[in-house]
C-alpha positions in Angstrom: -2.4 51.0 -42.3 -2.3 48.2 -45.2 1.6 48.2 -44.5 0.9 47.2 -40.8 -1.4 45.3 -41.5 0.4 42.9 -44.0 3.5 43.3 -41.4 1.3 41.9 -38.7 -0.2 38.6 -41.2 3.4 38.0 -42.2 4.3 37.6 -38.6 1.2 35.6 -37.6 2.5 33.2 -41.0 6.1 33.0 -38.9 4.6 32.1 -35.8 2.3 29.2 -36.5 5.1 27.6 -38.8 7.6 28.1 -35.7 4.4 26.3 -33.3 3.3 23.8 -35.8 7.6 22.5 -36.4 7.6 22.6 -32.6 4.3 20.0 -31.7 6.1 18.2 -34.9 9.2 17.4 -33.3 7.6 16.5 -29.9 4.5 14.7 -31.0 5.3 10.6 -30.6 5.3 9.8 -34.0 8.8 11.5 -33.8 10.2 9.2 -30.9 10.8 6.7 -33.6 14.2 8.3 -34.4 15.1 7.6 -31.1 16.3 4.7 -28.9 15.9 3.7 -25.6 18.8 4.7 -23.4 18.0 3.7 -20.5 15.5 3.0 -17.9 14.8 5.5 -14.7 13.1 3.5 -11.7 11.7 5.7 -9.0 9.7 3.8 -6.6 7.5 5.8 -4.0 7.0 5.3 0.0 10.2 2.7 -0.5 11.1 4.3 3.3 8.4 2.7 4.2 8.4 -0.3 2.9 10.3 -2.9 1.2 8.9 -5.3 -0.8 9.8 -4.1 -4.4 13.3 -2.6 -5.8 14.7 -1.3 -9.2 15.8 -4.5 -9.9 12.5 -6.2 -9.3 10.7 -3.5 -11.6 13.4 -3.9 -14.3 13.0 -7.6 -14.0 9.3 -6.5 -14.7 9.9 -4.6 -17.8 12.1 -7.5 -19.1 9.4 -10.2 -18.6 9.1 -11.6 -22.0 12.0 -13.3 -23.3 14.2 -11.9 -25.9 12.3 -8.6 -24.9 15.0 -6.2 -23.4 13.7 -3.2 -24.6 17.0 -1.5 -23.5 17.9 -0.1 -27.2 14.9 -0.4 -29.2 13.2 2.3 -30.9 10.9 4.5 -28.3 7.8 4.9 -30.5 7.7 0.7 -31.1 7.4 0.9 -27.0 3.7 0.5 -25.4 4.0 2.5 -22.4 0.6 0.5 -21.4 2.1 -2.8 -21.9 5.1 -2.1 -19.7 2.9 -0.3 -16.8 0.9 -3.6 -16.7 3.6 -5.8 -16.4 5.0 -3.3 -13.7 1.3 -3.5 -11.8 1.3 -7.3 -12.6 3.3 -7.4 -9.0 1.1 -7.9 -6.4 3.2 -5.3 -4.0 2.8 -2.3 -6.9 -0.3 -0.4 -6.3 -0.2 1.7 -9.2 2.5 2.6 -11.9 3.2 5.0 -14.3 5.6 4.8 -17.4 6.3 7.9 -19.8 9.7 9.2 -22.0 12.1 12.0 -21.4 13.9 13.6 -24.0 16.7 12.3 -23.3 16.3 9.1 -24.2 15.1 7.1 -21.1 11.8 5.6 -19.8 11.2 6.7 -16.9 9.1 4.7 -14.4 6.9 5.5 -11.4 6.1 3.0 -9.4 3.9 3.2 -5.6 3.6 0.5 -3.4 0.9 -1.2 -1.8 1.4 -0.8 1.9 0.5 -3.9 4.2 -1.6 -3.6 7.4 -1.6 -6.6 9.2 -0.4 -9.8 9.1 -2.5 -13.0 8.8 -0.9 -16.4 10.5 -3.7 -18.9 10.1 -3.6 -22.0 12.4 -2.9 -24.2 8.9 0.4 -21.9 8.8 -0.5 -20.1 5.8 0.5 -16.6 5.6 -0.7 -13.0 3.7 -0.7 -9.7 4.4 -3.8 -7.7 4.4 -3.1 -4.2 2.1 -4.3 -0.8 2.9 -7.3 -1.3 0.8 -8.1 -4.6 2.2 -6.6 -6.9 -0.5 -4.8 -10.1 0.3 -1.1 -9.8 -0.4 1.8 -12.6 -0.4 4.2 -12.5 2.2 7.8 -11.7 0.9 11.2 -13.4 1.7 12.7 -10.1 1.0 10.8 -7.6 3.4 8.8 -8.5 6.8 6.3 -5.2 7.7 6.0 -4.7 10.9 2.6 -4.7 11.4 -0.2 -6.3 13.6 -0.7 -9.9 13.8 -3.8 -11.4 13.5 -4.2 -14.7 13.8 -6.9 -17.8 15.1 -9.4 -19.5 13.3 -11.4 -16.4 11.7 -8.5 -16.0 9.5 -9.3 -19.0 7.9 -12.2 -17.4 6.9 -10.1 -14.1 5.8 -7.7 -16.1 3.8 -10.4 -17.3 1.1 -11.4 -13.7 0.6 -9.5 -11.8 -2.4 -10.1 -8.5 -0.5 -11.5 -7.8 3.0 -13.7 -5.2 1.7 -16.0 -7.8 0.4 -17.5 -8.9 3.8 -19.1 -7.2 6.3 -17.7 -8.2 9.7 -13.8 -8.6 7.5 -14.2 -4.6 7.0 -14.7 -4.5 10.5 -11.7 -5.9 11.5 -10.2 -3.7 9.1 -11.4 -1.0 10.3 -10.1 -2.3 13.9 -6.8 -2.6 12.6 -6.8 0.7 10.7 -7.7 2.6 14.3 -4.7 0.7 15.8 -2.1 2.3 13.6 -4.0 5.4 13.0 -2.7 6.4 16.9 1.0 5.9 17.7 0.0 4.7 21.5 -2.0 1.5 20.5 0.6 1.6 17.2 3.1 0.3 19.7 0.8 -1.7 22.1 -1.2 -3.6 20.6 1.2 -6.9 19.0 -1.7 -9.2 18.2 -5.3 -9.8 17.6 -6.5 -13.6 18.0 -9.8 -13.8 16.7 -11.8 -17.0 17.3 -14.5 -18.8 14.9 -17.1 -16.6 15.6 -15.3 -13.1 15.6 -14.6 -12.6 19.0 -10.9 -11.2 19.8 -8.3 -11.1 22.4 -5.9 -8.6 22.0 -1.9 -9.0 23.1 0.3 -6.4 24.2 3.8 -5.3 23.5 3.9 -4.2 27.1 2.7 -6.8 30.0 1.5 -9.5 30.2 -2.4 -9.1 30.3 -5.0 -10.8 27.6 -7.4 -8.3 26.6 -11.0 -9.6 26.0 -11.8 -7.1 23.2 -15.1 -9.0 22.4 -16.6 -8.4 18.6 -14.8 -5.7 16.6 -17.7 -3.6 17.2 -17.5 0.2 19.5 -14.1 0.0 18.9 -13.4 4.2 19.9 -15.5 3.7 23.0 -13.8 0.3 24.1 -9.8 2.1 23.3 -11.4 4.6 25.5 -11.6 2.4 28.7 -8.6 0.4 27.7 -6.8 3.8 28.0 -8.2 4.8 31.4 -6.7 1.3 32.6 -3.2 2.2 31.4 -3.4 6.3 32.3 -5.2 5.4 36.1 -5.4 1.7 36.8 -2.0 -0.1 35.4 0.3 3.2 37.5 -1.2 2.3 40.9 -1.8 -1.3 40.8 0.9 -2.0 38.6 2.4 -4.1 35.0 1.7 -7.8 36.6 -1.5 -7.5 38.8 -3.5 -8.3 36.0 -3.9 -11.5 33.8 -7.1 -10.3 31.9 -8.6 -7.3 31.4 -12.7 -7.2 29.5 -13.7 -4.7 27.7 -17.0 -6.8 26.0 -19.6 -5.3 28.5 -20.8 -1.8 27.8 -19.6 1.2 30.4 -17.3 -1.8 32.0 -13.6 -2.8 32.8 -13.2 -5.9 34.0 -10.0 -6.5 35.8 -9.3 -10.2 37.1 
């Protein structure tokens, strides 16, 4: 029994040494040895959109001059510092920054994914992101996305994110029911929205103005708008109508 015993402590000895040299050689302390290689850029929902490449994010990385990180020792690297350089571009949602073994960083990076376009009457231009924040346009990529324009975007363009006022989260939450269904994804072009919130809505397809009214009932008023494109717009046809109102409650007014 003793025997086995001391067999089975000599063994237990063997194996902690073998697991304490193994969190040794990959703790990061050990990463000093080696040098950055290279760089891996993998950036998400790029199908989707545009606005960011490899060469933007390495142009990131390599903000600070002198700083080229290529070749210098992996454990003098903040992974921090580089991911906020990286999320320091206002089209990178979130990033992430960690190191392989062999020898690379390897970066994660996940766009921020426009929603609608704002074109106030000054000619300024931003894009409002999926979370409501105001993004730059970009010379590089053009989402297409719904328009929004008139003089309540004057009042959207002063706001860092959308979120932050009650009747701006409604629009939001207009335009977010737009592109939620591929039908009014493909309709609906444009949302002109005057001083005091009241929107017309322009269509892909014909030539009618939509009197939306406020950005209020919005389920109830696509509801009627889609009775006049399943039952009205097939017998009457494209061109009868110039405007069509869907302000008034249980009403579609045709003109």
């Amino acid at each position: 029994m003793k025997k086995r015993e001391t067999i089975f402590r000599v063994l237990g000895i063997v194996a902690g040494v073998v697991t304490l040299v193994l969190l040794v050689s990959f703790s990061p302390k050990n990463f000093m040895g080696y040098r950055v290689e290279d760089i891996d850029v993998e950036i998400e929902n790029a199908f989707e959109n545009f606005f960011i490449d490899e060469e933007d994010v390495l142009e990131l990385i390599m903000s600070n001059e002198g700083d080229s990180i290529l070749g210098d020792a992996m454990g003098r690297v903040s992974l921090k510092e580089v991911e906020s350089r990286i999320e320091s571009h206002s089209f990178v949602k979130n990033a992430e920054v960690y190191r392989d073994l062999k020898g690379h960083l390897v970066v994660k990076a996940i766009q921020n994914k426009p929603v609608a376009r704002l074109v106030s009457p000054r000619g300024q231009n931003a894009y409002i992101g999926e979370s409501g924040e105001l993004l730059p346009v970009s010379l590089k990529y053009t989402a297409r996305v719904p328009v929004i324009t008139g003089r309540y975007v004057d009042a959207l363009m002063e706001m860092s994110n959308v979120q932050d006022d009650e009747y701006a989260m409604k629009v939001k939450a207009l335009v977010d029911f737009i592109l939620a269904e591929e039908f009014w994804r493909m309709q609906v072009a444009q949302l002109d929205i005057d001083s005091e919130g009241n929107i017309n809505m322009y269509t892909q397809i014909g030539d009618q103005t939509i009197e939306f009214g406020k950005a209020t009932d919005v389920e109830k008023k696509f509801k009627k708008l889609k009775i006049f494109y399943k039952q009205i717009m097939p017998t009457k046809g494209w061109n009868t109508y110039d405007r069509v109102n869907l302000a008034y409650k249980d009403q579609i007014i045709c003109e």
